[in-house]
C-alpha positions, 0 to 999 in steps of 0.5 A: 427333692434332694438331688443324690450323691452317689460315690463311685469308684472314679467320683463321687456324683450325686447320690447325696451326701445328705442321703449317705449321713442319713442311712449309715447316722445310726452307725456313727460313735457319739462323737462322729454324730456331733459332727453329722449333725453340724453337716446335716444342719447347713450342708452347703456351708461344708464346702467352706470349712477345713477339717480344723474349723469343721473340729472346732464347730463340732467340738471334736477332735481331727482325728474324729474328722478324719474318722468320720470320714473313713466311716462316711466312705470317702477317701479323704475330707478334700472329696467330701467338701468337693461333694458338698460344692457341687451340691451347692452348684446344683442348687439343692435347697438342703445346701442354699438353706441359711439359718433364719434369724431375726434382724432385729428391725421394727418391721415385724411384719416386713420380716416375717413376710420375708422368712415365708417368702424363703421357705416357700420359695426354698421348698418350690425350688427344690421340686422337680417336675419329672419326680413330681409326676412320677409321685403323682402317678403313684399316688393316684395309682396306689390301691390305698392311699395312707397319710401319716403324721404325728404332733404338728404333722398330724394336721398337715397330713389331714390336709393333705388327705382333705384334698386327695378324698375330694378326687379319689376313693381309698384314702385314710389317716393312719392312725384313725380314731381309737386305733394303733398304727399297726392296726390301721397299716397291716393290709397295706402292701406294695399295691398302696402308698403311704404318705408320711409328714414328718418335721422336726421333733420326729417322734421316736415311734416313727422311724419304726413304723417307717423302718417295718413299713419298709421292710414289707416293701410299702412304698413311702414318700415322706415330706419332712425338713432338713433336720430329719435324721436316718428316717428319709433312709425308709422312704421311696421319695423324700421331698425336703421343705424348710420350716426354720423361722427367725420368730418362735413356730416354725413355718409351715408355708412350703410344706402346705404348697408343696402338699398342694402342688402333689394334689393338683398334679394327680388329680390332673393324672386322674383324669375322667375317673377324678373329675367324675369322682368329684363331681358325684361328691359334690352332686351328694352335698347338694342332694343333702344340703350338707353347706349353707349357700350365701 
């Protein structure tokens, strides 16, 4: 999970710069936006760059550096390359995070093994025990448990819930077959958790059904990558996993672990009720004969 980077009258610690460009992107002129973007696409190189290079990536002016950064609410470009260095010190993936390309080397395979090994890695490293648990706790806690995705998403939110339906009841996709969302998320409230894959290409609609999901104050805990822009600003959680590849698709290797890694830490919370819950599911299969024994 991204570390935050919180500015404050003394220093800027975290509350994340990451965090801060996502909820005020909205804001930003089209020109301040270029250079958000070159920031949120490779935050750990900002710290390398000057003022000048950093104008040159975006193709903007000084002056909309020094614009930009009034509107980010620092007090000058030195502090916010000071706010990006500590975050690569700390060792947010958003900042370890290179851009994958291909070598070019005839070893396809030795290649691709090694840009999974990456983003998964990336995306292990970037947990933290203690948020896990406290997501967990909410997950199994919630009264509905809501999964949410939308293009290539939408498989990893089934899977996702494939696996949560095993040990808990009141999991649902949203939305279901021949439903709007509207229709599928009107009864949540503050008791529920809805859990949002969204990686890159967001469809548009998503940040509106975040945004009112938000406002009647459901809780989110949204998986995406580091492309995402304004939307991690609606979620109560945010776990960030890489998926940038050197071959065409991108890689999906971490993202599943860590929705995996979600899974068992709350079936383990379950407890008795879980494991009493499973096992009913499993004596129904064997009363219907709904699988083939080998």
């Amino acid at each position: 999970m991204t570390k935050t980077y919180k500015k404050t009258s003394e220093s800027c610690s975290y509350d994340t710069i990451v965090d801060a460009l996502h909820k005020i992107y909205q804001d930003f002129s089209k020109q301040e936006k270029k250079v958000a973007d070159v920031i949120l696409d490779a935050p750990g190189e900002l710290g390398l760059y000057s003022a000048s290079e950093l104008a040159e990536r975006a193709n903007v002016s000084k002056a909309t550096i020094t614009r930009f950064v009034r509107r980010a609410q620092f007090s000058s470009y030195e502090e916010l390359r000071l706010a990006a260095r500590d975050a690569r010190s700390w060792g947010s993936p958003l900042f370890q995070t290179e851009v994958a390309h291909s070598t070019g080397d005839d070893d396809f395979l030795s290649d691709f093994l090694e840009a999974e090994m990456r983003n998964l890695t990336q995306a292990l490293n970037g947990l933290v025990e203690t948020e896990i648990d406290e997501m967990a706790n909410a997950l199994i806690a919630a009264r509905n448990l809501v999964f949410m995705g939308f293009r290539n998403s939408h498989f990893l939110a089934s899977y996702a819930r494939n696996q949560f339906l095993q040990f808990r009841s009141g999991t649902r996709i949203s939305p279901g077959p021949g439903e709007t969302i509207t229709e599928s998320t009107t009864d949540l409230t503050r008791e529920d958790v809805v859990l949002i894959i969204g990686l890159r290409r967001i469809l548009s609609s998503l940040r509106s059904e975040m945004e009112a999901l938000h406002h009647r104050g459901v809780p989110i805990l949204l998986i995406t990558d580091p492309s995402a822009r304004v939307v991690p600003a609606f979620a109560r959680w945010t776990l960030t996993c890489p998926v940038e590849a050197p071959y065409l698709f991108d890689s999906y290797s971490g993202v599943q672990s860590v929705l995996r890694i979600l899974a068992y830490k709350s079936f383990q919370k379950s407890g008795k009720q879980g494991r009493t819950y499973m096992e009913a599911i499993e004596a129904r299969h064997a009363e219907t004969g709904a699988f083939e024994w080998w």
